[in-house]
Each structure stands twice: as C-alpha cells, then as structure tokens.
N, C-alpha and C positions, 0 to 999 in steps of 0.2 A: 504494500500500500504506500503507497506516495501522498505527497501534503503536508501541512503542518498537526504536530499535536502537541498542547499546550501544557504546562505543569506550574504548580506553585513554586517560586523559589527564582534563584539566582543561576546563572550557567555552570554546571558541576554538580550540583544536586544532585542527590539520589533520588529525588522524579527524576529528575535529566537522564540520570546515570538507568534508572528502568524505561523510559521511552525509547534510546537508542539499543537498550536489550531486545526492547519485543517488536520493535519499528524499525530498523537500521536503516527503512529509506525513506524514511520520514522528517523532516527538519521539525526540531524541539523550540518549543515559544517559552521560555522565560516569562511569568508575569505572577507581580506584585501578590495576589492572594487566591485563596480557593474561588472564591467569586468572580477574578475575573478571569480564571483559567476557562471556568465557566460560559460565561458572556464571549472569550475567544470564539467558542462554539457555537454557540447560539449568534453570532452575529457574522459567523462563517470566513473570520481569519484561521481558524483552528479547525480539522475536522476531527479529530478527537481531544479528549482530554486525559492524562494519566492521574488521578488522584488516589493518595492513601486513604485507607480504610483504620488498618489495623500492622500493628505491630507485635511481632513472637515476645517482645519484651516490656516494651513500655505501654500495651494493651490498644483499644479504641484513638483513633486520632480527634480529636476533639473538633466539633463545627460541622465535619464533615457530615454526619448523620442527619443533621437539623437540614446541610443544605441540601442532599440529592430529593428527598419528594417534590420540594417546590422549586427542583431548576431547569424544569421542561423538558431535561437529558434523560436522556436512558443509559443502564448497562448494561455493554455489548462483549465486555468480556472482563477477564481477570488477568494480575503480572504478580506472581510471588518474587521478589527483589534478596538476595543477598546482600545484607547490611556489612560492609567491610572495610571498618573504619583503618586511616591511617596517620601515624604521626609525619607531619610535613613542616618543611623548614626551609628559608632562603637557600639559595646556591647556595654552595661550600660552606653550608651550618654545618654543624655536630652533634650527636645528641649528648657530648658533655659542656654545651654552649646554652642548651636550653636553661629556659629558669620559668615562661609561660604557657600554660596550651589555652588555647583560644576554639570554641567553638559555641556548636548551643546546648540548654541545659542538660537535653535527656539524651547526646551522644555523649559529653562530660558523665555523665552518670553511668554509662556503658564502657567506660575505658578506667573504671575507678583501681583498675591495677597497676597500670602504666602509670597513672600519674604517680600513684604511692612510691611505688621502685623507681624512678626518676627524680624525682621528689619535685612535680613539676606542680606550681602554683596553678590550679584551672582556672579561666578567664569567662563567663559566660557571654554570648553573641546573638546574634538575632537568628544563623541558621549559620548549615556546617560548612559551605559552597560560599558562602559570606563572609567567615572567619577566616578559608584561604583566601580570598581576595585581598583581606586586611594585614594579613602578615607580610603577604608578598607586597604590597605599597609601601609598607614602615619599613621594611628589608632590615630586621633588627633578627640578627642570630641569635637574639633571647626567646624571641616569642614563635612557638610553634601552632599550628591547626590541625585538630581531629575534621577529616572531612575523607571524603573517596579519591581514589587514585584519580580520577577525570577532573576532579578537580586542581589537583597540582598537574596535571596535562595543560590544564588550559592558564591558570595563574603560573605558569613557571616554575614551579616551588618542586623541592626535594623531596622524594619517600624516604626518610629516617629511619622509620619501621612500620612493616605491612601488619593486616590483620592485628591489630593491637587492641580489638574488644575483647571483653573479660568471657562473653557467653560467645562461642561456635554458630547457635541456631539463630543468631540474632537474622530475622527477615520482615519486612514488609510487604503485608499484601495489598493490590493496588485495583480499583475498578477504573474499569476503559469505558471513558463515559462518550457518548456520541448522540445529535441530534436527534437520529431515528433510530428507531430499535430493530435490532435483528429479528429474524423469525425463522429458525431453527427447525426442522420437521422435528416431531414428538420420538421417531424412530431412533433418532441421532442417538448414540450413548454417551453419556458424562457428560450430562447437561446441569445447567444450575439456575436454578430463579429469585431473584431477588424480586423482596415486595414489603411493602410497611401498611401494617393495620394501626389500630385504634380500641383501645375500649375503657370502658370506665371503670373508673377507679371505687371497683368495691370487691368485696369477700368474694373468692374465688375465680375471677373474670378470666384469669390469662388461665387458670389449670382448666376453664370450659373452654376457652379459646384453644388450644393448644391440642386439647385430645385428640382432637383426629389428625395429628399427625403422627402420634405413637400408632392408635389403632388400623391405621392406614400404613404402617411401615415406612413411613417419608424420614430419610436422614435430616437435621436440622441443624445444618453449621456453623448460625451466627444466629445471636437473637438482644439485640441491642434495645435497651426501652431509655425514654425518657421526655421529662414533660411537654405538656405544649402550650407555649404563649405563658410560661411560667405558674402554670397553674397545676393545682392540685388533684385537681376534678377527674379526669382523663390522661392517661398515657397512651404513646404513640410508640410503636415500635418497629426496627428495623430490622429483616430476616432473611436469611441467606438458607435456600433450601436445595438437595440433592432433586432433580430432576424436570419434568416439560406440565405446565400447568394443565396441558391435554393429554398427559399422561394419567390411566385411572384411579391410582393410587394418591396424587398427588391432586387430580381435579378431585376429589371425594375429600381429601382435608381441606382444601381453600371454601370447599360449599359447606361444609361443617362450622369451619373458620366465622366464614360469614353472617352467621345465626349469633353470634356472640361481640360480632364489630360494627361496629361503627362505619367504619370503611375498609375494603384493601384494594389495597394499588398495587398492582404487578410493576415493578421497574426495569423489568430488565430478565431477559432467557440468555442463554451464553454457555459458550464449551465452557468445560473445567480448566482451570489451567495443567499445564503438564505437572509440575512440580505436586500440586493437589496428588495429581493419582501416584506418582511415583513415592513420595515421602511421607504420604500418611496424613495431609494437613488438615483431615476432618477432626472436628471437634468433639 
C-alpha cells in the first residue's frame, strides 16, 4: 500500500518506528497528537493512521479509548511493535561521559536498570523521538536518550547500548485506523472485531451483558470500561473480540449483548495480527 499514514509523535517514534514495520511503502506523517493523526484521515492527507492501544507493560494508553467511537474511523487492522529501547549519545560520547538520560516518563520507568548501574540521573521529556532530538542539538556528552534505534538514524546520535529495557516482552499493540472499514468474508480465519457498548451503571449489568459470550464460546481479548461525559450513571466500554460478527457464535452474543445495552457499535473486522497467532497474545 502506498500513501501517507499518520502517527502521534515526532520523526523516530515508535508509531514511526511501527508504521515503516507494517507499511514500508508508505511515507509516515509526524503530527502533534492522537486527534490530529486522526483528522490527517478524515481530511484525506493521511490514508491510515497507526495509533496505540495498549502496552505489555505500562497497560491501556490513555485518551485513546474515549477517542476511537466518536472519530468516524474504523479499525482495519492491528501492529504488535517490539518496544526496544536504547541508550544514545552525541558522536564520540562514552558511556563513562554520561551523567543524564533524557527521555519520557514510562520509557524512564522501563530502563530502571541501566540507569541504577550507570548511575545515570533520569531526565523526564515530553516523548522518547523528542529527547533524541534534544541531546543531539545540546551535543553535551553528559546527556544521553532512551529512544529507538530510528531515532539516532535520523538525529545522528550514537547506540551506547542496545536493548537496554529491564522487561524482554516489552511490546505495543497498535490499531490501523482508516476512513472506511474493511469487510472481511465471515469465512476468513483469525479475524477480530472490535466494538464498544454501553450500559448502566447498576447491580449486575456487565455479568448480563457479557454472558453470551462465554455461552457462545467467543474468545474476548480486551474489555476496556470507563465513564462517559464524567458521569457516574452509565459506563461505556471498549472490546476486542476473537472473530466475524456474521459468524454464528459471535452474531448470537452481540444479539444477547444487545438486550442488556444501550448501544453497540461495531468499529472495526480485521485479520489478526501475525505476532497474535504466533506468541500467544490472547488475553
């Protein structure tokens, strides 16, 4: 596929660093926030968008969930991303020159080894593709950046040392958000649907909600809740389920579903990602 597809962040990014994994002929849009990776779409600079969902370690990505029902996009597929942070440093640094690492908080929180055995001061930044940009302009052989290898590719800056996260599995999964939704035959196998109900906030509602996808056998991989317009009254939730809504097992719990909601909204049919079937990423 060719085009543009858009991500939150800066050039180096790990969106960046997963769009040119699962797009390689696609040119990457840099912009300012989830919202307008978004609008790239919807106003047709961008024909997809890479955005995070969730991460192996630091959990749900924040915002995200609030903004996919009301952003006219669909999900057209999934990117499981290998998170692999590394220590970077001006030309000709050393890692016995260091004394800063610089990046953002919850990759600082993921390298909490390196820093201790280095005895390096953490610096907190606004993102990890941002903190190499800002080392490499001070050119200061104190301050280093936890960010991805594509990132000292494109800022110039040195790998001091690779893989330097405390956890191995650290990964983010990413939805491929696009204008129109795909339509999938029901026959396809390892398929996935995402879709967010609704229901009110009283004694029982999500365990009636919910039954018939046990009694139906439907695998249920993500189930994100949380409120709406800040209110108490009703929760709204976000769910990622094994298979094609015109599949019989899985139309029999959305029609179960619906005696119990308020609303659902199918967002999105989509292959599995590889990584999914190969390493076990069901929940």
């Amino acid at each position: 596929m060719s085009g543009k597809i858009a991500f939150q962040g800066v050039p180096g990014a790990y969106s960046d660093l997963a769009c040119r994994a699962a797009f390689p002929a696609m040119t990457t849009l840099p912009c300012e926030s989830f919202e307008t990776a978004m609008d790239a779409v919807r106003d047709g600079r961008a024909t997809l968008a890479m955005l995070p969902c969730e991460n192996s370690l630091a959990g749900r990505v924040p915002d995200i969930h609030h903004l996919l029902p009301d952003s006219g996009l669909f999900v057209t597929g999934e990117h499981f991303q290998r998170v692999e942070h590394c220590l970077l440093g001006v030309k000709g640094s050393t890692i016995g020159d260091l004394k800063r690492a610089h990046s953002h908080t919850v990759a600082l929180g993921q390298v909490r080894r390196i820093l201790r055995d280095l005895g390096l001061t953490p610096v907190i930044e606004a993102d990890t593709a941002g903190s190499a940009e800002l080392v490499a302009k001070w050119g200061n052989k104190e301050d280093a950046a936890i960010a991805s290898s594509l990132a000292a590719e494109i800022y110039g800056l040195d790998i001091l040392r690779a893989n330097v996260e405390d956890a191995a599995h650290n990964t983010t999964r990413f939805y491929i958000m696009a204008k129109r939704p795909v339509t999938p035959d029901p026959d396809v196998p390892n398929l996935m649907t995402t879709f967010v109900f609704r229901v009110r906030n009283v004694p029982a509602a999500l365990y009636k909600a919910l039954g018939g996808f046990a009694t139906n056998g439907v695998n249920m991989t993500k189930l994100e809740s949380y409120m709406m317009g800040g209110e108490f009254a009703a929760t709204q939730f976000l769910c990622d389920v094994d298979g094609h809504p015109e599949q019989p097992s899985l139309r029999r719990a959305l029609e179960e579903l619906s005696f119990f909601s308020s609303e659902v909204r199918v967002l999105g049919v989509y292959p599995a990602a590889a990584f999914r079937l190969t390493q076990g990423a069901h929940a």
